[in-house]
MIKE-659392 format. One record per residue: residue number from 0; residue in one letter; chain; x, y, z negated of N, C-alpha, C in turn. Coordinates in pm, whole numbers, plus 50000, padded with zeros to 5 digits. Each point is the difference from the previous one (the first is absolute). Layout:
N
site i NUM&aa a&ch A&n_x X&n_y Y&n_z Z&ca_x X&ca_y Y&ca_z Z&c_x X&c_y Y&c_z Z
...
This chain:
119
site i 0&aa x&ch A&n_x 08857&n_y 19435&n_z 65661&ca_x 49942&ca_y 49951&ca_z 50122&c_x 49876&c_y 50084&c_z 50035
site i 1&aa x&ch A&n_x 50007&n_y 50084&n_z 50097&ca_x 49896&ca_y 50052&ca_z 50057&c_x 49839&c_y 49966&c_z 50008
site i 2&aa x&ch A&n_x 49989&n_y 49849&n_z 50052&ca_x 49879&ca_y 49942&ca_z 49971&c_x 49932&c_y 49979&c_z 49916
site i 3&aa x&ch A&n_x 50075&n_y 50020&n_z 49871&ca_x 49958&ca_y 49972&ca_z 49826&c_x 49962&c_y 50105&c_z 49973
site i 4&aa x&ch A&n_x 50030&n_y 50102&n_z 50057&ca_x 50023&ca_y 50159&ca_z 49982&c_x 49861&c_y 50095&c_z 49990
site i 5&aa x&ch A&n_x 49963&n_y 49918&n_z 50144&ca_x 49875&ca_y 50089&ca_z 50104&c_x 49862&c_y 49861&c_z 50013
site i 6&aa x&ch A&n_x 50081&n_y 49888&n_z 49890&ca_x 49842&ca_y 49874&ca_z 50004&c_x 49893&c_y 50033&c_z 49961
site i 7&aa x&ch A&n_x 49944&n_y 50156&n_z 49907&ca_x 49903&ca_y 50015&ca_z 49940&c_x 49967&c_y 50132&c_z 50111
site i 8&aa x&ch A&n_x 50086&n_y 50063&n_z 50056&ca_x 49935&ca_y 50130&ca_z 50070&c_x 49908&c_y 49969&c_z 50137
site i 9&aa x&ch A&n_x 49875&n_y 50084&n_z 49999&ca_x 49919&ca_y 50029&ca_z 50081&c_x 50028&c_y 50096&c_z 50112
site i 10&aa x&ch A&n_x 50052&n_y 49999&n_z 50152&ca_x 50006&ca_y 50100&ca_z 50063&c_x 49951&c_y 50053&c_z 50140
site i 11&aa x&ch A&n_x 49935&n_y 50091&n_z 50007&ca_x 49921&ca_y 50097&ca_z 50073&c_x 50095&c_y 49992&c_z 50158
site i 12&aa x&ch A&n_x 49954&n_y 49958&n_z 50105&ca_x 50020&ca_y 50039&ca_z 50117&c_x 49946&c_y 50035&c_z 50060
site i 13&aa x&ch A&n_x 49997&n_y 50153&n_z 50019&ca_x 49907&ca_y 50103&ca_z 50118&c_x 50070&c_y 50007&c_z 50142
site i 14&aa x&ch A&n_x 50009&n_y 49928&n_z 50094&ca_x 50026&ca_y 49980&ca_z 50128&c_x 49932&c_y 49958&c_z 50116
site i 15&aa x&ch A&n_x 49982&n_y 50109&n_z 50128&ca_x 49911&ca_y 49958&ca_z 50099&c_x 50071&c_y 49936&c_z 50102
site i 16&aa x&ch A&n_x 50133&n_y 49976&n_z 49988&ca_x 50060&ca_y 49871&ca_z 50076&c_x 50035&c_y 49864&c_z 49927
site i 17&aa x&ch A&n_x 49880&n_y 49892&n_z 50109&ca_x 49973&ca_y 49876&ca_z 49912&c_x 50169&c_y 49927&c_z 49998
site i 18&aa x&ch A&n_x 50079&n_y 49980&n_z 50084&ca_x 50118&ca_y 49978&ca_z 49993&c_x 50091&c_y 50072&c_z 49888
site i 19&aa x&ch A&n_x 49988&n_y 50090&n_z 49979&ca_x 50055&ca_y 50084&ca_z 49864&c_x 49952&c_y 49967&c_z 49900
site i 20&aa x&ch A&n_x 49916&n_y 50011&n_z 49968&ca_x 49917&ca_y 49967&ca_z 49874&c_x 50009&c_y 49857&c_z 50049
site i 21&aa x&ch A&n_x 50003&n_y 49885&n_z 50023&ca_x 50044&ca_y 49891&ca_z 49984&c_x 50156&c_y 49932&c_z 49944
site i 22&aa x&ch A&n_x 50105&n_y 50107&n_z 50045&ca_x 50105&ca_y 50001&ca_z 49987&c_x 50052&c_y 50043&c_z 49871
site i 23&aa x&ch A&n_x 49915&n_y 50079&n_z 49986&ca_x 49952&ca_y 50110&ca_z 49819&c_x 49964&c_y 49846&c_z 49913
site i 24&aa x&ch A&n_x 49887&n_y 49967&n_z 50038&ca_x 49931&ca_y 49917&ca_z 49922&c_x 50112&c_y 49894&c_z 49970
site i 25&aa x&ch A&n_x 50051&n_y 49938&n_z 50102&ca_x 50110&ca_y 49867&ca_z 50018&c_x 50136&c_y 50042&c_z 49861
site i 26&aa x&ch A&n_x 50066&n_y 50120&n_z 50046&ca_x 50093&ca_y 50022&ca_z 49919&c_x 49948&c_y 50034&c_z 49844
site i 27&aa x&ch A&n_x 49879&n_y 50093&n_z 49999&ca_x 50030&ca_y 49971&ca_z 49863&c_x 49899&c_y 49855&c_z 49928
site i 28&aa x&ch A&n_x 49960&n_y 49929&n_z 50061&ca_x 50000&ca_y 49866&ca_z 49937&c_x 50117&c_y 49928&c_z 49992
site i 29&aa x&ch A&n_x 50099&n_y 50025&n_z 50064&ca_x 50161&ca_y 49950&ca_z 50019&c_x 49995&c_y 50012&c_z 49827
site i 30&aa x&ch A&n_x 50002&n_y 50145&n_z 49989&ca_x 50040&ca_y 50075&ca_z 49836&c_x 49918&c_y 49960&c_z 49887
site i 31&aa x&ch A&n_x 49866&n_y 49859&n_z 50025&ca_x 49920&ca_y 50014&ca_z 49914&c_x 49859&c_y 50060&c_z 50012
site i 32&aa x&ch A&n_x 49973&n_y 50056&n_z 50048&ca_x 49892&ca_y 50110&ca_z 49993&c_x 49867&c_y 49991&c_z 50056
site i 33&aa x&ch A&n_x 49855&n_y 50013&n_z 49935&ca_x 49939&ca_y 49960&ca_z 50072&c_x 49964&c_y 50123&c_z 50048
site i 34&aa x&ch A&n_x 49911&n_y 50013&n_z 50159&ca_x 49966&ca_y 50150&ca_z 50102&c_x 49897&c_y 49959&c_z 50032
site i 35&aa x&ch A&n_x 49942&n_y 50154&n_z 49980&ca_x 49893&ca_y 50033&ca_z 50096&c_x 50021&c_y 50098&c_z 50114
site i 36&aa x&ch A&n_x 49957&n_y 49962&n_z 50099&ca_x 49954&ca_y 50098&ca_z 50127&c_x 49935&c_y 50067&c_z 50043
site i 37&aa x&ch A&n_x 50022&n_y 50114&n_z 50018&ca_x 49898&ca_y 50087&ca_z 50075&c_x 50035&c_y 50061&c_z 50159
site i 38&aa x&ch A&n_x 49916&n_y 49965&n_z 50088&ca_x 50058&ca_y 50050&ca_z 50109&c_x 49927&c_y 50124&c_z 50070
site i 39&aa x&ch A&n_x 49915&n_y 50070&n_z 49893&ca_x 49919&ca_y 50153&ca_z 50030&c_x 49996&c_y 50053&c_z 49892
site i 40&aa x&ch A&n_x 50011&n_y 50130&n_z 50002&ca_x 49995&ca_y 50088&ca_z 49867&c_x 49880&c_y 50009&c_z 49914
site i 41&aa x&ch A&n_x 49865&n_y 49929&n_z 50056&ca_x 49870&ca_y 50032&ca_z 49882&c_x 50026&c_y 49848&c_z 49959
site i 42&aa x&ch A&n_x 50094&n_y 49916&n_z 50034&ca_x 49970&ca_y 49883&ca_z 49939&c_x 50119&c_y 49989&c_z 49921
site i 43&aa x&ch A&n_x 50120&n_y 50095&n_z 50004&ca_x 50036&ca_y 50014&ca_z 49939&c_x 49944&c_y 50054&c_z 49860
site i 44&aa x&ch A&n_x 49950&n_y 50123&n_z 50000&ca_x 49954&ca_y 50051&ca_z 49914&c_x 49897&c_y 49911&c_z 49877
site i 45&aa x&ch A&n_x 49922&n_y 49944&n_z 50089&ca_x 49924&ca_y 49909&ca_z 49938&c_x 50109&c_y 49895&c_z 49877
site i 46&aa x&ch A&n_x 50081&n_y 49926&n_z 50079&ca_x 50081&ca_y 49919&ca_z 49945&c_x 50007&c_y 50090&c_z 49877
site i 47&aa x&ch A&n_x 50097&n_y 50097&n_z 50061&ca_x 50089&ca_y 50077&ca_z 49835&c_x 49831&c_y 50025&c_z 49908
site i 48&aa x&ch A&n_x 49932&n_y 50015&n_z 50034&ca_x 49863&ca_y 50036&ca_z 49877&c_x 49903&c_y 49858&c_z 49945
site i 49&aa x&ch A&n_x 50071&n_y 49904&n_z 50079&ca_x 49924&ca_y 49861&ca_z 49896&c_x 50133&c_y 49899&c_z 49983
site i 50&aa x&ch A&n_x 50157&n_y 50072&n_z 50024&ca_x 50098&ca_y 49894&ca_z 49908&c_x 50105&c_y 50061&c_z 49953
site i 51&aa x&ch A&n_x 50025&n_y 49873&n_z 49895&ca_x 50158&ca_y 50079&ca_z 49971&c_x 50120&c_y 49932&c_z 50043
site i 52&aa x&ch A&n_x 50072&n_y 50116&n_z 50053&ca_x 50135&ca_y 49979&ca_z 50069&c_x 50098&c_y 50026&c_z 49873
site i 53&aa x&ch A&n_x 50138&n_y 49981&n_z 50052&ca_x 50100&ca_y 49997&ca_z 49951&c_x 50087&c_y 50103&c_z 50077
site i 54&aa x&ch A&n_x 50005&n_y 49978&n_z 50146&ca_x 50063&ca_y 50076&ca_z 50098&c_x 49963&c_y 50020&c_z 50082
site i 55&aa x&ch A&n_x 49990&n_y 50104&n_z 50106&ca_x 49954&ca_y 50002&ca_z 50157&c_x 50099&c_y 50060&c_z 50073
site i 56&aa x&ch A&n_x 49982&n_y 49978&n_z 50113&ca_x 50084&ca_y 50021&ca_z 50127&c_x 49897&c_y 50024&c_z 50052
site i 57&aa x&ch A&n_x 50027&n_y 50123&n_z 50081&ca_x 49863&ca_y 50105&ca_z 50130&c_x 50083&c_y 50026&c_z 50077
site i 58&aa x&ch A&n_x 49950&n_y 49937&n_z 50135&ca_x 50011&ca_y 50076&ca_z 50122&c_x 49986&c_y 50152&c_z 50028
site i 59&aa x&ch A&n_x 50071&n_y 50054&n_z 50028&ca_x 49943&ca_y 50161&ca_z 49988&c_x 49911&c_y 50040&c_z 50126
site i 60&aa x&ch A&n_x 49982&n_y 49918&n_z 50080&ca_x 49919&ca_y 50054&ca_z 50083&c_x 49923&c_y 49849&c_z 50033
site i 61&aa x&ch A&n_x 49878&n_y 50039&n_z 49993&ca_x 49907&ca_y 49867&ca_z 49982&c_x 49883&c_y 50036&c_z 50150
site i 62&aa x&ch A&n_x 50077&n_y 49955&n_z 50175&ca_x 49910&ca_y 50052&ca_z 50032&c_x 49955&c_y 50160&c_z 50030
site i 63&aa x&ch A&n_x 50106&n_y 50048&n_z 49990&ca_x 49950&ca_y 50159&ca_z 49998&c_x 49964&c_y 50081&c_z 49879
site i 64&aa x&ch A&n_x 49962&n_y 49912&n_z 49869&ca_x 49992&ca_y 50065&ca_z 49908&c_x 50103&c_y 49958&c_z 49875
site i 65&aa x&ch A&n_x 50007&n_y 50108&n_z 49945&ca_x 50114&ca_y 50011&ca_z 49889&c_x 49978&c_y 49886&c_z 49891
site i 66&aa x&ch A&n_x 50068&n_y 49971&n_z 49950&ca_x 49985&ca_y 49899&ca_z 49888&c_x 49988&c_y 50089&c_z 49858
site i 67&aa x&ch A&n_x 49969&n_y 50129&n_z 50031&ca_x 50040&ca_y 50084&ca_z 49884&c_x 49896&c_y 49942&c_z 49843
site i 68&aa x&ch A&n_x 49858&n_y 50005&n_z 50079&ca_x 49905&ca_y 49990&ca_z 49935&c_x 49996&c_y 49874&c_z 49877
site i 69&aa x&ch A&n_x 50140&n_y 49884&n_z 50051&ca_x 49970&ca_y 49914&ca_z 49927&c_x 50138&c_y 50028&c_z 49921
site i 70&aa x&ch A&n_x 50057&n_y 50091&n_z 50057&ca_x 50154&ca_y 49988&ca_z 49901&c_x 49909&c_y 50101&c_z 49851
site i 71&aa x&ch A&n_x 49939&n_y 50063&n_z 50015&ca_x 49946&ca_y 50097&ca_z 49911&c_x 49869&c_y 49887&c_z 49903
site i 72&aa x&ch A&n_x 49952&n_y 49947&n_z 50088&ca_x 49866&ca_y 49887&ca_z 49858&c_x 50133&c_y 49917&c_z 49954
site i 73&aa x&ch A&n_x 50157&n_y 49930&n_z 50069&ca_x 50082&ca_y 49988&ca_z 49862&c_x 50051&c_y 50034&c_z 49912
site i 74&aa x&ch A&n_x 50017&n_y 50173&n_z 50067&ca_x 50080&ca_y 50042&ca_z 49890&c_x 49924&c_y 50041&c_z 49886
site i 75&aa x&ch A&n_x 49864&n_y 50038&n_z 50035&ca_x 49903&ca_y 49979&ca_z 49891&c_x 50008&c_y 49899&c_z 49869
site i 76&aa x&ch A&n_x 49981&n_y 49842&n_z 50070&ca_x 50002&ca_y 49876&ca_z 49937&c_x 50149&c_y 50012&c_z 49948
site i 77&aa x&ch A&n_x 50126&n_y 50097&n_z 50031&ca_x 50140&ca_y 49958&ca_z 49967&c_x 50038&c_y 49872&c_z 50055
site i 78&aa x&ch A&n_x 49970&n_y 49985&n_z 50118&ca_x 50099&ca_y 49873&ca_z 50069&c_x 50094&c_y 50029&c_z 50085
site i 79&aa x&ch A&n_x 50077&n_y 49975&n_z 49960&ca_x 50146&ca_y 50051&ca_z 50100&c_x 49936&c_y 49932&c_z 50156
site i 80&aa x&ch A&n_x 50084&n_y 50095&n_z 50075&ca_x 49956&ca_y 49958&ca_z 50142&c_x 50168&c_y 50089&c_z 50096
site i 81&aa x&ch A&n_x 49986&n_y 49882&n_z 50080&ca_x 50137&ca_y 50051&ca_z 50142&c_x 49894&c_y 50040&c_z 50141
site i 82&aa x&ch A&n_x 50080&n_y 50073&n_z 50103&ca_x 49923&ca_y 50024&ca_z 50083&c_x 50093&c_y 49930&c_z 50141
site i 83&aa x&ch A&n_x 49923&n_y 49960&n_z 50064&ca_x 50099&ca_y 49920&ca_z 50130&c_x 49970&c_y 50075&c_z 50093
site i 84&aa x&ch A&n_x 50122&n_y 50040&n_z 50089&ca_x 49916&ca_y 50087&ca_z 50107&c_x 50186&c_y 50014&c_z 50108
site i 85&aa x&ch A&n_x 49986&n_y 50032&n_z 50112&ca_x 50074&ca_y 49970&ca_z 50126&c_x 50044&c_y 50128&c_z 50002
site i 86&aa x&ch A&n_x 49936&n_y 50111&n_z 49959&ca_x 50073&ca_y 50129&ca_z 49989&c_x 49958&c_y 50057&c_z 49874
site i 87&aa x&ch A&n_x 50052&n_y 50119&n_z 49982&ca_x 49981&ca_y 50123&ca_z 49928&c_x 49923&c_y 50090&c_z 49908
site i 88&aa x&ch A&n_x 49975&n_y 50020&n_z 49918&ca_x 49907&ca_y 50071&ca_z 49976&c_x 50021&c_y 50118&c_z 49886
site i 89&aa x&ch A&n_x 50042&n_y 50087&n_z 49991&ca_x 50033&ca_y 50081&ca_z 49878&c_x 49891&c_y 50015&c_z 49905
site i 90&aa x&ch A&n_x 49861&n_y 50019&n_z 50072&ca_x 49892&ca_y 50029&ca_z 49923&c_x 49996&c_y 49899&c_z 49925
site i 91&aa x&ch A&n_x 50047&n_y 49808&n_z 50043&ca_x 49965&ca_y 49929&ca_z 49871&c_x 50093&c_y 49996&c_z 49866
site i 92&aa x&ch A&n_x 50145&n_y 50061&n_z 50083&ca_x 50062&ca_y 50025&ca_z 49841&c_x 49967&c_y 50114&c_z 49920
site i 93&aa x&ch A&n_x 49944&n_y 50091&n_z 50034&ca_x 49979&ca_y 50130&ca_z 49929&c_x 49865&c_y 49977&c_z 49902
site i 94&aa x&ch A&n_x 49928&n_y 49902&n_z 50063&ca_x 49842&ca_y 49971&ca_z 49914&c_x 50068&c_y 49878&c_z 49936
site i 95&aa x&ch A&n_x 50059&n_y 49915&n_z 50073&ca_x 50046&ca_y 49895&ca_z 49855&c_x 50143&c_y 49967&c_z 50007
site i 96&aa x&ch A&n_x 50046&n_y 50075&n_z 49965&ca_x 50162&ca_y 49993&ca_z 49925&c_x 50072&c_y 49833&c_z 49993
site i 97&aa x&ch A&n_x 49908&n_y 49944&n_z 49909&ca_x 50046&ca_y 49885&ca_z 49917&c_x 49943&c_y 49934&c_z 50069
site i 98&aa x&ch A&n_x 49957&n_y 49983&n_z 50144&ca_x 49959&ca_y 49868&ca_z 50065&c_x 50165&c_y 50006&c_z 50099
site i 99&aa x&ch A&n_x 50012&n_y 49839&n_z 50028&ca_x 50114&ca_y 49983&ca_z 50049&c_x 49936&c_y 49932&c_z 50158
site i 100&aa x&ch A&n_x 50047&n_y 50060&n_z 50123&ca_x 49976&ca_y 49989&ca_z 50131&c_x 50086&c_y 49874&c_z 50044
site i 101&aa x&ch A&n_x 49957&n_y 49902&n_z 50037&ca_x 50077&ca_y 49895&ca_z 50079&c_x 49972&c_y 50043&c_z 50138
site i 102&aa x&ch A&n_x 50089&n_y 50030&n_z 50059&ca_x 50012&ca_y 50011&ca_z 50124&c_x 49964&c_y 49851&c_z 50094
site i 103&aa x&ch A&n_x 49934&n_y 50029&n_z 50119&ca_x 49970&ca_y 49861&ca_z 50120&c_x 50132&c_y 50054&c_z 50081
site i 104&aa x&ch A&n_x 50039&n_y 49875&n_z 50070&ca_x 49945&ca_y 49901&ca_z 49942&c_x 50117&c_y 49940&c_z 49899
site i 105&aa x&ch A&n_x 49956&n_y 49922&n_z 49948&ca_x 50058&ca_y 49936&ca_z 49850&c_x 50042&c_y 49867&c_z 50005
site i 106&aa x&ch A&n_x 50066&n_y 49972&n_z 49878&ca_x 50048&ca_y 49838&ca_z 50008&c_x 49919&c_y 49977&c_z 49868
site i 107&aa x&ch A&n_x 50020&n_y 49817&n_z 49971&ca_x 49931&ca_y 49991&ca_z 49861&c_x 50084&c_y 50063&c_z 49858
site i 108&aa x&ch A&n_x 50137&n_y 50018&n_z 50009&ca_x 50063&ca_y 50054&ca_z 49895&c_x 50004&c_y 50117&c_z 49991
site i 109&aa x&ch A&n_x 49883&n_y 50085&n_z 50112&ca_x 49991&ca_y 50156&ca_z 49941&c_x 49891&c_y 49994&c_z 49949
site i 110&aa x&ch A&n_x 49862&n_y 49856&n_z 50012&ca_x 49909&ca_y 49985&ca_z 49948&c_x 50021&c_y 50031&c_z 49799
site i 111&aa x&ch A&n_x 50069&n_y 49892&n_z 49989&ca_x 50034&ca_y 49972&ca_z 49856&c_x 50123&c_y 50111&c_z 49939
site i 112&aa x&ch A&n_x 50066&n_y 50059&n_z 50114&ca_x 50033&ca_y 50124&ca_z 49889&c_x 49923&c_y 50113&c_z 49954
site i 113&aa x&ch A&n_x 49889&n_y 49975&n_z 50081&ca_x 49911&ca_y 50160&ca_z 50033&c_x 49902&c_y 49921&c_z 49867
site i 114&aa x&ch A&n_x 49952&n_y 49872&n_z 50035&ca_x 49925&ca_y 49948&ca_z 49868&c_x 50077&c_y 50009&c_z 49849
site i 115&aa x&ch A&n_x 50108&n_y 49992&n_z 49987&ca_x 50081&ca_y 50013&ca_z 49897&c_x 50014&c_y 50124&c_z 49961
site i 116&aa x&ch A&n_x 49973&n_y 50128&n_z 50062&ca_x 50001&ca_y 50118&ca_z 49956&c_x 49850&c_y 50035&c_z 49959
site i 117&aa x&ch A&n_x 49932&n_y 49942&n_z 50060&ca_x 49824&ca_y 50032&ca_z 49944&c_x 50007&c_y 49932&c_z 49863
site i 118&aa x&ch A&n_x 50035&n_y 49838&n_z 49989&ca_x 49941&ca_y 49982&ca_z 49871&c_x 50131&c_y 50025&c_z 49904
């Protein structure tokens, strides 16, 4: 059972659409999980440098700016992280390989497969 699965994980939502990141937040509490939000990249940053996550999901574009800065303070910490984003980007697979892109827009069962490949 999924919910038994993901009852102890902590997970990171970097999203500057409050409807998305609500929808983020909703599904993976579906799975168990408790979330945090970020809906700007220095508060992102902040977050990732006073907690510990389990998983994150980043918007790749936060606003005009890249989410890069925070995919890099995780991969530091080693927290797996997915990137959500409506199009394309080669540059984010070439800098991170092993992050897995959920494409927008999404349903909740691409939420929890994309979570199932992080943890």
């Amino acid at each position: 059972m999924l919910k038994a699965t993901y009852s102890a994980r902590h997970v990171l939502i970097v999203e500057d659409e409050m409807l998305i990141a609500a929808q983020m937040e909703e599904a993976l509490a579906d799975l168990g999980c408790t979330t945090c939000s970020a809906l700007r990249l220095e508060e992102a940053l902040s977050l990732v440098a006073s907690s510990r996550f389990d998983a994150a999901f980043l918007d790749l574009d936060l606003k005009g700016k890249p989410s890069l800065p925070v995919a890099d303070a995780l991969s530091l910490q080693g927290i797996p992280f997915a990137f959500m984003t409506g199009y394309q980007s080669p540059r984010v697979k070439t800098r991170y390989p092993h992050a897995p892109v959920l494409p927008k827009p999404f349903k909740e069962g691409d939420i929890a497969q994309t979570l199932a490949i992080l943890l």
